[in-house]
Every structure is written in structure tokens, then in C-alpha cells.
N, C-alpha and C positions, 0 to 999 in steps of 0.2 A: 655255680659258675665261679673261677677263682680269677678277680683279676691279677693277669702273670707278672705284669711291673709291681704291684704293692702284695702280690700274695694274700688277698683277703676275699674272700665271701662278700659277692657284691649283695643288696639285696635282694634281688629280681632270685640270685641265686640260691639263698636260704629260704624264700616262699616258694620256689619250685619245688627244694628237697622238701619242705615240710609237708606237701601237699601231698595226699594219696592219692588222687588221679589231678595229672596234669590240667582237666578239664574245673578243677575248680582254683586253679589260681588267677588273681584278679591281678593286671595289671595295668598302670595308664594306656591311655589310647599312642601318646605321642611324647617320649623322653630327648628330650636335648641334654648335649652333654657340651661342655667348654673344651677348649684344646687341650686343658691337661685330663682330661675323661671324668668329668667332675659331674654329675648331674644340676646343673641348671631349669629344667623347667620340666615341669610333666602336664599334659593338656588332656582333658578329658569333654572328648569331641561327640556332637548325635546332628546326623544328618536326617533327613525325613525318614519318619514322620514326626519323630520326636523334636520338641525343642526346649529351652528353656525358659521360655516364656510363662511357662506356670508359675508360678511359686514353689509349690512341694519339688517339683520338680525340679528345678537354680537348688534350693535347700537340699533334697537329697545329692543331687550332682556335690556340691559344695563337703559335703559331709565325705564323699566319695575320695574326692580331692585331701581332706585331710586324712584322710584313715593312710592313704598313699605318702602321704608327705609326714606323719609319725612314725610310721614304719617301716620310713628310711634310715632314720636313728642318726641323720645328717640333715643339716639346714639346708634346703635346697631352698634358693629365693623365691623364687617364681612359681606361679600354678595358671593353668589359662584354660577357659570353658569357651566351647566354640559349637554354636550350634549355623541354621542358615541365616537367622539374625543377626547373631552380636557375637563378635570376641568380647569376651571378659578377662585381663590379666588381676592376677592376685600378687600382694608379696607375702611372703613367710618367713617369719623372722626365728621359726624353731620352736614356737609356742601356739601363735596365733595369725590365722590367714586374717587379710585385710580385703573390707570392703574394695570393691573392685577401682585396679588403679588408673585403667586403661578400658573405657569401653571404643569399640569401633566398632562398623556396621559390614560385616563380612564381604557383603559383597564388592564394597567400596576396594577391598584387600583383593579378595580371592577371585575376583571379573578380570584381573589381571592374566591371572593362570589359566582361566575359563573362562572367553568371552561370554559365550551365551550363558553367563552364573545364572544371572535374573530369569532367564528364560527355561529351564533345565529344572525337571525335580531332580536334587543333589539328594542324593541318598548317602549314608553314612560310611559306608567303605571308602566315595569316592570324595566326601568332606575329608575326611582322617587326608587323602594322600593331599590335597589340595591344599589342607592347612600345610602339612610335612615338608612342601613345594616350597609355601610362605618361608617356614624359618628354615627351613636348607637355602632360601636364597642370603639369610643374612648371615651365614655360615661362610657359605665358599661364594657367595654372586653368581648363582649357577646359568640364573636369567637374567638380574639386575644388577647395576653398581649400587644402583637405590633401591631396595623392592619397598613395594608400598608401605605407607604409617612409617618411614624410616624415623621421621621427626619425633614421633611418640614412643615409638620402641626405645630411641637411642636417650631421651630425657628421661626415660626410668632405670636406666643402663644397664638394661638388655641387650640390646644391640652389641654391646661390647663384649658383652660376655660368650655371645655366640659367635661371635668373628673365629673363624679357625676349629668350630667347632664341627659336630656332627647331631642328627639327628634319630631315633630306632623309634620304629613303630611296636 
């Protein structure tokens, strides 16, 4: 895939060509991108049954998250694990993801978008759009002037970076 303003092989575009069947390339669940098409945040989401509540399982997911964020070959700050528990935001400074900077309790977030959250097994297609919901709203305010956690998004300056941006599943 070439992006046509800078004429470059984005990455998403060099692991597809390199791949021999389309079905083994891996990519995050949830890429945000800033107003200049900058990749800001890639979120790697598991709705039921899985969570990350295990250990191996945060560890593997985590390890997931950086294999994606070295092999963009660019600093993207942010990385965010979203199960029906907990959002986890990470920063990445290009070298090393940091303990989580931001935990919140998903449904605290996402009972916004989905009243019945608590009540509902969320299955993970319908987590992916519900998180995508979340930060599309801190993009364009598609539902909110405020969407929820704005306080904690915006003191790690997130918030800002996604103002005018867009989201791809």
C-alpha cells in the first residue's frame, strides 16, 4: 500500500506483500492515526471469552503489542490492551513499552456506547467496534464533546493527538 501524499510503503503495506497468503498476516486489532495520518496508537482488544486477566496471557498479548510497534520502524507512542475488564494504555518511546499508564475499568468507558455493557456477553468482534466507538469519539466527537476517561486520556496527551484524527480496524 503506497501512501500517495509521501509516496512510501506504509507498514501494514510491506507485511501484506511479504506475506504468501494474505491469511497469515498479523495486524493490530485497532490503529489510530493523528490528522497528519501518523499512526498514534495500535490497541490489541479480546472480548469473551478470553481476557487478560491471566498473566501468560497480559505477557503474551504485551509481547504481541511490541512485535507490532518494532515493526513499524516508526515511534508510535501509544499501545492499549482492552479486554471486558480493563483498558491498559502503554507509552513507547521506540525502544521500550512502559508499564501500563492508564488502567480503567472498560465498562466504566464502553456502558456509554452500550448500555446494557455489564449485562451482555461482549464478544470480541463487538469489543473491537465498541472500543473503535471510544476513540472515534475523541477524533471527530461523533457522540460526545467529552467521551468518557477524557481526564485521563487528555493528561497523557492522547487526547490531543487524536483530535482530527481517524481510526482502521
Amino acid at each position: 500500500m503506497i501512501d500517495s501524499v509521501k509516496q512510501s510503503l506504509t507498514w501494514w503495506g510491506i507485511r501484506t506483500m511479504q506475506a504468501t497468503n494474505l491469511e497469515d498476516v498479523d495486524f493490530p486489532d485497532i490503529v489510530a492515526l493523528d490528522k497528519e495520518g501518523q499512526i498514534i496508537l495500535i490497541a490489541e482488544v479480546k472480548g469473551l471469552p478470553f481476557n487478560f486477566q491471566e498473566k501468560k496471557a497480559q505477557e503474551y498479548a504485551i509481547l504481541r503489542l511490541i512485535d507490532y510497534l518494532q515493526a513499524a520502524k516508526i515511534a508510535i507512542p501509544f499501545a492499549m490492551l482492552v479486554d471486558v475488564n480493563n483498558i491498559l494504555i502503554f507509552k513507547w518511546d521506540g525502544n521500550n513499552l512502559s508499564e501500563p499508564i492508564i488502567s480503567i475499568k472498560t465498562a466504566d468507558v464502553l456502558s456509554y456506547y452500550e448500555p446494557e455493557f455489564n449485562k451482555k456477553q461482549i464478544f470480541n468482534l463487538y469489543l473491537i467496534g465498541l472500543t473503535e466507538a471510544w476513540i472515534s469519539d475523541f477524533c471527530y466527537h461523533w457522540k460526545s464533546e467529552i467521551p468518557p476517561a477524557s481526564k485521563e486520556i487528555a493528561e497523557i496527551g492522547l487526547s490531543q493527538l487524536l483530535k482530527g484524527g481517524i481510526t482502521q480496524p
